[in-house]
N, C-alpha and C positions, 0 to 999 in steps of 0.2 A: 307361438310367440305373440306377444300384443302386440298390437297398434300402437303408434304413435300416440293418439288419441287416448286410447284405451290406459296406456301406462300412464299418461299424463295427469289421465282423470282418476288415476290411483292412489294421487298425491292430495292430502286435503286443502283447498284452494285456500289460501287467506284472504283478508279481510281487501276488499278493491283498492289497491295503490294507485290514485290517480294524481297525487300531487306530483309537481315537475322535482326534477332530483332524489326521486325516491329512494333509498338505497334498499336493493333485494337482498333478501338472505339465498344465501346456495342452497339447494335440494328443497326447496321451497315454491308450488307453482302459485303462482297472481293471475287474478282477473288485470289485463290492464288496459286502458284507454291510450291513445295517442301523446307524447311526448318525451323526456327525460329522463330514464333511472341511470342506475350504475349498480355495482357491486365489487365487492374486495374480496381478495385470494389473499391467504397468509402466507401461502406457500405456492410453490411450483405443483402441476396438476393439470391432467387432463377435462376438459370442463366441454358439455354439451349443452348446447342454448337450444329449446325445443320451443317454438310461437304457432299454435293452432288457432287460425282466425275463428272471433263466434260468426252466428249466421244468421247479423246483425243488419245484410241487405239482402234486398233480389238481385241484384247486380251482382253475376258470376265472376265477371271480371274484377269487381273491385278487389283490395286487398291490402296488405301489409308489407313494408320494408322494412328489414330489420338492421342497424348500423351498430356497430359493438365494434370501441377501438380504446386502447388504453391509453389511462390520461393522468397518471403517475406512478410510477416506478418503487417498489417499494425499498426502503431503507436499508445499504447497502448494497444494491445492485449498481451497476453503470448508468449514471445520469445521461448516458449520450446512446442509451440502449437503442436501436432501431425500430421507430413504432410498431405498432401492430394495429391492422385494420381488417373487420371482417364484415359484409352483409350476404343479404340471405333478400327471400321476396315469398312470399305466399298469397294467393288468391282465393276467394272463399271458395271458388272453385275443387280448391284439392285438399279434401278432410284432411289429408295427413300432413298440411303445414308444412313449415322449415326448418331443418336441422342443422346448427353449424358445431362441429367437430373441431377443436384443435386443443395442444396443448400449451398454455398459457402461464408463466412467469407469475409471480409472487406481485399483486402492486392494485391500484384501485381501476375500474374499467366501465366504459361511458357505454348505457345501451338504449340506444333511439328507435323507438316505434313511430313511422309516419305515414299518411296518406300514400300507397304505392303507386297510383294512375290520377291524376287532374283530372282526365276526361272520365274514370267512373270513382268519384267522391264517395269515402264513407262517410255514413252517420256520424253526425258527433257523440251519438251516444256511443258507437262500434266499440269494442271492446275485443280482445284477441288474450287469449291463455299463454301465460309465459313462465318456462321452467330454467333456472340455472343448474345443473346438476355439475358436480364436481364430483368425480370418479377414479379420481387416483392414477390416471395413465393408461394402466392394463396396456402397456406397449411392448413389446418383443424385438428383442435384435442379438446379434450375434457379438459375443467378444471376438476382438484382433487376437493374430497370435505373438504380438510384439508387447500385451502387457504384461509382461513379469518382473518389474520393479512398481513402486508408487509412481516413480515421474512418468511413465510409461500407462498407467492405469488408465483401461476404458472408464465413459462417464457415464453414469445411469441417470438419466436427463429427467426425470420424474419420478415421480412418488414410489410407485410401482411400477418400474421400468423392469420389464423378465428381461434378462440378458442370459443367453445358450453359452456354453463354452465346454470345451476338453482341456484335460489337465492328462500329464505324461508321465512314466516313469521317471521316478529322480535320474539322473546320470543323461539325461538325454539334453539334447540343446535347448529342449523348453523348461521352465521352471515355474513355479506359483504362477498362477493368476490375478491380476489386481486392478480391483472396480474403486472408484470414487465416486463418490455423495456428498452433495451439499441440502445441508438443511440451514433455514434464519429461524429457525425454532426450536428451543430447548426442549428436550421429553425422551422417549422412550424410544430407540434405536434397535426395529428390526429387522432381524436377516432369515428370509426363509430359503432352504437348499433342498433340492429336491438330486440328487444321484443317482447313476446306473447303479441296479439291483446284480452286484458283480464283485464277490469273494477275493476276486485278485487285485481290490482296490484298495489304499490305505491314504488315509485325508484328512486334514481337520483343519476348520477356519478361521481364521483370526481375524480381527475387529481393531484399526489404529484411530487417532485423533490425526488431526492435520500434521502434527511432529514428523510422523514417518518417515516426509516426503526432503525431509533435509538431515534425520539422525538413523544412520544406518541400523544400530542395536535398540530401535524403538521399541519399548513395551508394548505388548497388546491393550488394549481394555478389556477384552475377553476370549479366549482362547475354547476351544470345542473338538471331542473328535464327530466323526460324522460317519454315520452310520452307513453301511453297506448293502440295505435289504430294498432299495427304491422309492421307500417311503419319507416323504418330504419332513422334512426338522426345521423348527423354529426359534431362534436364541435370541434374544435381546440384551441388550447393554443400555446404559443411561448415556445419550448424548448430554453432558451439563452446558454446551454453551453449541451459537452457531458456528457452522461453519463447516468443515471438509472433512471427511469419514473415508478412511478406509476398507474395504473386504479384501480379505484375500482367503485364496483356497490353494491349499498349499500340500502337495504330496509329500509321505514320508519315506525313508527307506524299505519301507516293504511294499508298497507297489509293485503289480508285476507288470500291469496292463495300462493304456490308456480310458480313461472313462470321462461322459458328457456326464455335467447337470445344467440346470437351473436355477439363475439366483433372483432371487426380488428383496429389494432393501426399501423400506417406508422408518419414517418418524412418528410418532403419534406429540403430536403438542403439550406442552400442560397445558392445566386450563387459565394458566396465569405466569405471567414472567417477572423478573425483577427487574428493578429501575434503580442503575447507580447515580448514585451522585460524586462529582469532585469540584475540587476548588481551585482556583489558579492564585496562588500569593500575591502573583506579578500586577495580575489585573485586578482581581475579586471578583471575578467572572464565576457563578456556580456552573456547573454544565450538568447533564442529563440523559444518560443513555441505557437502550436495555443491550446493549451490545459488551459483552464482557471482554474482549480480549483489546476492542477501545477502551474500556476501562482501565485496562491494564497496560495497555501501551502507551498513555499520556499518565501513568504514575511515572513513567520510566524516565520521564521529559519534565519532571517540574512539578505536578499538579498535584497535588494531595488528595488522595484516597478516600471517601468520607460514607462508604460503606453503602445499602441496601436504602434510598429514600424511600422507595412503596413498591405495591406488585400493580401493575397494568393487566388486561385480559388480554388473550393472544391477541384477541379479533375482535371487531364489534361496528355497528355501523358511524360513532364517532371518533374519526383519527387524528390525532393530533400532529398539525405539521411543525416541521423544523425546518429553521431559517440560519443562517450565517452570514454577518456583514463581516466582508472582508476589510473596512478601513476600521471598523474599532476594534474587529477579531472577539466579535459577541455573537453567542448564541440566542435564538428565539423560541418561543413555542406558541402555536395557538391552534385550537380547535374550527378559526375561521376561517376559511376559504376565503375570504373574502378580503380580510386582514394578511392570507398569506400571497395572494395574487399584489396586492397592494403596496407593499414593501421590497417585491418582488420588481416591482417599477420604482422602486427607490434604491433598489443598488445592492440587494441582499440576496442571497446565494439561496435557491429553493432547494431545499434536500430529501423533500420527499417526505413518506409519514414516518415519523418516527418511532412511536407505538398507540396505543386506543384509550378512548378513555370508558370506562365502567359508567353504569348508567345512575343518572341521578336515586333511583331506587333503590341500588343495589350496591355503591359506591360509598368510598368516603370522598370530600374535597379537597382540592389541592388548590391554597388561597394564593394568585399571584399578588404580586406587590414590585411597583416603579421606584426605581433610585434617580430622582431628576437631576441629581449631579453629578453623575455618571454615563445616564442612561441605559442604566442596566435591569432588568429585572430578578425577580427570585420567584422562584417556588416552590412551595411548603405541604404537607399533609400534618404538620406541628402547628394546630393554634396558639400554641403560645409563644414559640418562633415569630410567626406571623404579628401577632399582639407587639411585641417587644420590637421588631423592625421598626413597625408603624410610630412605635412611642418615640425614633430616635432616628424620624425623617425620612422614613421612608413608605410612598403613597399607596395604602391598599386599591386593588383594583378589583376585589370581587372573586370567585372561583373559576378559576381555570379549566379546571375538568377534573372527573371522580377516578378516583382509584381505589385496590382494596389492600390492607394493611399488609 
């Protein structure tokens, strides 16, 4: 097995991140100096932070603290989540550094490297190796034997959460088995089943949307039978929108036996999501979400539908936040921190990031523009939208942030 060290230094370093607020990419290691980064998770996921101090003193004692605590929730999760806080400590002392384990919610996350001891100071120049790795979970646990409806269904808390379970002959007081998933990302939904290699088993899996769990005769999305020889099978279905997934594994009448498998349920992201837009008559409020089933539940209430404004990238190191003032009942966006901390002390509802923006290189723009008799704004990936606003009072404000068509 490697070392710490060893695996770390298997990674090819990138270029020194020593500005404050750096933001890291996952699987990615840094040279870094003392202060400020962060990094974003799209998704829920097991994530390992590995810091190998360099050997940057004589002083055995000196060393590294490392602070890593989340410091926004991403969009659609519980604004009142309960923090998460984790450190760690390494001395140059112990080549093999600090490792913190845990598994980590979807949302952006603060990570501080600082002086460990006053009394043995590093160099200012000291520099310590730092890896985020995101690893999908790989966590194990057992199904209850009380999930055989949806409302009843164990949760598989990660990416790659293996959950063990037995399923019974039909006629018996146990029935299907049923796991739930949540993914905030649209893509590719798979299920991998591994079963007892045992003849007297008859089984096949089914796959629901969120529906399930309130319409008794729910359709599958994908229905399978599932082979008998012990050899693990893989099926996939198109998750098209966030949200809550069904497995179920389900005996048929020819069963004669009880038999254990194996399931692990993961999403693969695209590499880009859509961004609706609607309109409110009432207000002339545009609003903007990549969340479809809010798009579909404020058609239901008023708002007009106005279809696919641009695609966003899952992920990226610029997010753009969303804001809501509850006295005008207006939506915000901005890329600034700084601007969203700020209005945040004027009475506006922080909602966390809403989605990313693409990189000026890579990206098209999205031109905001102010309504000062209103106080509204708009955003566009239409320059001629844009052009014609402005012709008829309404103030350009310059690009917002890039997206791609």
């Amino acid at each position: 097995m490697l070392s710490l060290s060893a695996f770390i230094l298997s990674f090819v370093i990138a270029s020194p991140a020593w500005a404050q607020n750096e933001v890291l990419e996952v699987n990615q290691a840094y040279e870094l100096k003392a202060g400020s980064y962060s990094f974003l998770l799209g998704s829920d996921g097991r994530v390992t932070i590995k810091v190998i101090p360099g050997s940057s003193s004589e002083d055995a004692n000196a060393g590294w603290k490392v602070d890593v605590e989340r410091t926004e929730v991403a969009l659609g999760y519980p604004p009142d989540m309960p923090p998460y806080y984790a450190s760690g400590t390494a001395r140059l002392s112990d080549a093999q550094g600090v490792e913190l384990n845990d598994g980590l919610n979807a949302g952006t996350y603060a990570l501080n490297l600082s002086n460990l001891d006053a009394a043995h100071p590093l160099p200012d120049d000291a520099t310590a190796t730092v890896v985020v790795l995101y690893d999908y979970g790989l966590m194990s646990e057992n199904e209850s034997e009380s999930n055989d409806s949806p409302i009843a269904a164990d949760l598989i808390e990660y990416t790659l959460f293996t959950m063990s379970g037995t399923v019974h002959p039909t006629g018996t007081s146990s029935g299907p088995d049923y796991f739930r998933y949540t993914t905030n990302v649209a893509g590719m939904l798979t299920v991998e089943f591994t079963g007892d290699a045992d003849s007297n088993m008859s089984w096949q899996l089914e796959v629901f949307d969120e529906s399930a769990a309130s319409v008794s005769d729910a359709q599958p999305l994908g229905k399978w039978r599932l082979g008998t020889d012990g050899q693990t099978q893989k099926f996939q279905v198109r998750a098209s929108d966030t949200g809550m997934y069904y497995v179920a594994i389900v005996p048929d009448e020819h069963t004669q036996a009880s038999g254990s498998y194996k399931l692990r349920v993961s999403c693969t992201p695209d590499s880009s999501i859509t961004m609706w837009r609607l309109y409110n008559p009432y207000t002339g409020e545009h609003l903007y979400t990549s969340d479809y089933s809010e798009y579909e539940r404020l058609g239901t209430i008023g708002w007009k539908l106005e279809g696919k404004a641009w695609a966003a990238p899952v992920i990226s190191g610029d997010p753009v936040w969303r804001l809501y003032n509850p006295y005008t009942d207006d939506h915000h966006y901005t890329t600034s921190k700084s601007e969203y901390d700020e209005l945040a002390g004027l009475g506006w509802k922080q909602e966390g990031i809403g989605w990313y923006s693409a990189s000026r290189e890579d990206g098209l723009p999205i031109y905001r523009l102010y309504n000062r008799y209103n106080g509204y704004h708009h955003y566009t990936m239409d320059e001629v939208e844009s052009i014609a606003l402005s012709e008829i009072g309404w103030t350009p404000e310059g690009i917002g942030w890039y997206c791609y068509a």
